[in-house]
C-alpha positions in Angstrom: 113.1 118.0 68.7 116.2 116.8 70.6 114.0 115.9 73.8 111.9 114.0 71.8 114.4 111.8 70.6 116.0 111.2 74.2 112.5 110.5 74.9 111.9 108.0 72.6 115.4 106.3 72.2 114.7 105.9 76.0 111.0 104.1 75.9 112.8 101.7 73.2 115.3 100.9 75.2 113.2 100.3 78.5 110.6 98.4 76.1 113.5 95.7 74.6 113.4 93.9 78.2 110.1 94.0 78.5 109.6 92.2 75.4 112.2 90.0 75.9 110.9 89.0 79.6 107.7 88.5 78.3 108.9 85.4 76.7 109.3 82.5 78.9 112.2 80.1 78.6 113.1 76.8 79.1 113.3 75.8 83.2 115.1 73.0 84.5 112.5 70.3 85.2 114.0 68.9 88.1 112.9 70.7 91.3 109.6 72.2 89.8 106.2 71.7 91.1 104.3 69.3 88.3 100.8 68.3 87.8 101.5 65.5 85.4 98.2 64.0 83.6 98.5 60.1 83.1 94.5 58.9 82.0 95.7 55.5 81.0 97.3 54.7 85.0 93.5 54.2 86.5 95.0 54.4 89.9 97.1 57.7 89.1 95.2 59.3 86.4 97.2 62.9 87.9 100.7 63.4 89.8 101.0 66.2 91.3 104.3 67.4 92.9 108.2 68.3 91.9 110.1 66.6 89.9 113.4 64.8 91.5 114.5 63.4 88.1 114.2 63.3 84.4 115.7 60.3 82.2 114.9 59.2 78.8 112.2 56.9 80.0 110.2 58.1 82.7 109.7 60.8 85.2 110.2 60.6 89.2 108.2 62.9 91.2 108.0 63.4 94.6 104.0 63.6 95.2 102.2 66.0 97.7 101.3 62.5 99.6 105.3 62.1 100.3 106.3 58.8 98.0 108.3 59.3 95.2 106.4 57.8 91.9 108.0 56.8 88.7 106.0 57.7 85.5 107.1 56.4 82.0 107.0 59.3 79.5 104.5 57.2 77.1 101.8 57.1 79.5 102.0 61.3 80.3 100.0 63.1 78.3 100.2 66.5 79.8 102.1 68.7 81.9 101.4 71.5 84.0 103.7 73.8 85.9 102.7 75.8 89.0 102.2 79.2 89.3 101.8 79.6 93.1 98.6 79.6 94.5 95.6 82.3 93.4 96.5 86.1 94.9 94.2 86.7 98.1 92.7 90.0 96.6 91.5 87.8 93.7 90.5 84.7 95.6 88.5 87.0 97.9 86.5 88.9 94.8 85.7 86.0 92.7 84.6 84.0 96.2 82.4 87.2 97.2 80.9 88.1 93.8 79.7 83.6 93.5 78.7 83.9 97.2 76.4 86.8 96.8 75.0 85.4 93.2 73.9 82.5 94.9 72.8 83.7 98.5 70.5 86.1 96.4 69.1 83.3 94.4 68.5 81.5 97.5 67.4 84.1 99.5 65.1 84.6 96.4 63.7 81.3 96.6 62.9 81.4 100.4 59.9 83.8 100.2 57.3 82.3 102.5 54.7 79.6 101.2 51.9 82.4 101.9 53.6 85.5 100.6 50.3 87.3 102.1 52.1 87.3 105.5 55.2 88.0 104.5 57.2 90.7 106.0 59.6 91.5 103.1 58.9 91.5 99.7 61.1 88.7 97.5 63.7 91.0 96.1 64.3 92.3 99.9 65.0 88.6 100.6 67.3 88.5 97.7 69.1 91.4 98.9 69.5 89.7 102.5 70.6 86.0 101.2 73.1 88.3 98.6 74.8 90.1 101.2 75.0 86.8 103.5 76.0 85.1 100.3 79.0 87.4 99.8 80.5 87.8 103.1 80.7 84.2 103.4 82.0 83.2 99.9 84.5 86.1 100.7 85.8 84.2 104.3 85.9 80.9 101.7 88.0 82.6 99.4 90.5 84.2 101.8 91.1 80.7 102.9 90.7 78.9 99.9 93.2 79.8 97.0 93.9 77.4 94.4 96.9 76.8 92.3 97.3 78.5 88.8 98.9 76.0 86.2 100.5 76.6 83.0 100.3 74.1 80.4 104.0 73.6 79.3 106.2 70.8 77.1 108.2 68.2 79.1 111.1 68.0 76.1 114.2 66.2 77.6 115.4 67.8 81.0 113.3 70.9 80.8 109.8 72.5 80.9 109.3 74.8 77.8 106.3 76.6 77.3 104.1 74.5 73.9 105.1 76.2 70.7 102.4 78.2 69.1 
């Protein structure tokens, strides 16, 4: 009985940081990577890049191009925050499993116009164009990772996640 206790005083103790990390707070929005959405700006419909200030009126960001952009609040109607870029692992799998999905319906659709003289049946083609399919939507995802974005709150100086 007494080890049971310990046992379970102990889970509720590791488990009340785990809760409480779970929760994100607000971040400083100066220094963080943006993607700021602006439809009504036809010639900047989306910033993207970190913030170098934060006033009452508008936001200053320095983009990925290199020049620093001033945005008034009024016309932003979304902002993102950046994750990092997609893990490798997962890049890798989702661009192999599209890869071979296609190169099998492609290698499905090349069957011969005469299928009389063909050497392989259709689903052996689909097997071939699935497997050359994968491997190269594999190399394209290795190399290809794109950001994750979290939709958050611009509300004064800092990035708050929206409230539910």
């Amino acid at each position: 009985m007494h080890r049971l206790s310990i046992l379970t005083l102990s889970l509720l103790v590791a488990a009340v940081p785990l809760s409480l990390g779970a929760q994100s707070a607000s971040r400083p929005a100066v220094g963080a990577r943006v993607r700021l959405m602006t439809p009504t700006l036809a010639e900047r419909p989306q910033v993207v890049g970190r913030v170098i200030a934060v006033d009452s009126t508008a936001v200053t960001v320095h983009t990925d191009l290199g020049a620093d952009t001033r945005l008034p609040r009024q016309f932003i109607t979304q902002v993102d925050i950046s994750e990092g870029a997609t893990r490798r692992k997962v890049s890798v799998v989702r661009g192999a499993f599209a890869g071979m999905l296609l190169g099998a319906l492609a290698g499905r659709l090349s069957i011969p116009a005469h299928p009389d003289h063909a050497r392989q049946t259709g689903s052996q083609y689909a097997v071939k164009g699935g497997m050359l399919g994968g491997f190269a939507g594999a190399i394209f995802g290795a190399v290809n990772r794109p950001e994750r974005w979290e939709h958050v709150v611009l509300d004064g100086g800092t990035l708050s996640p929206p409230s539910p």
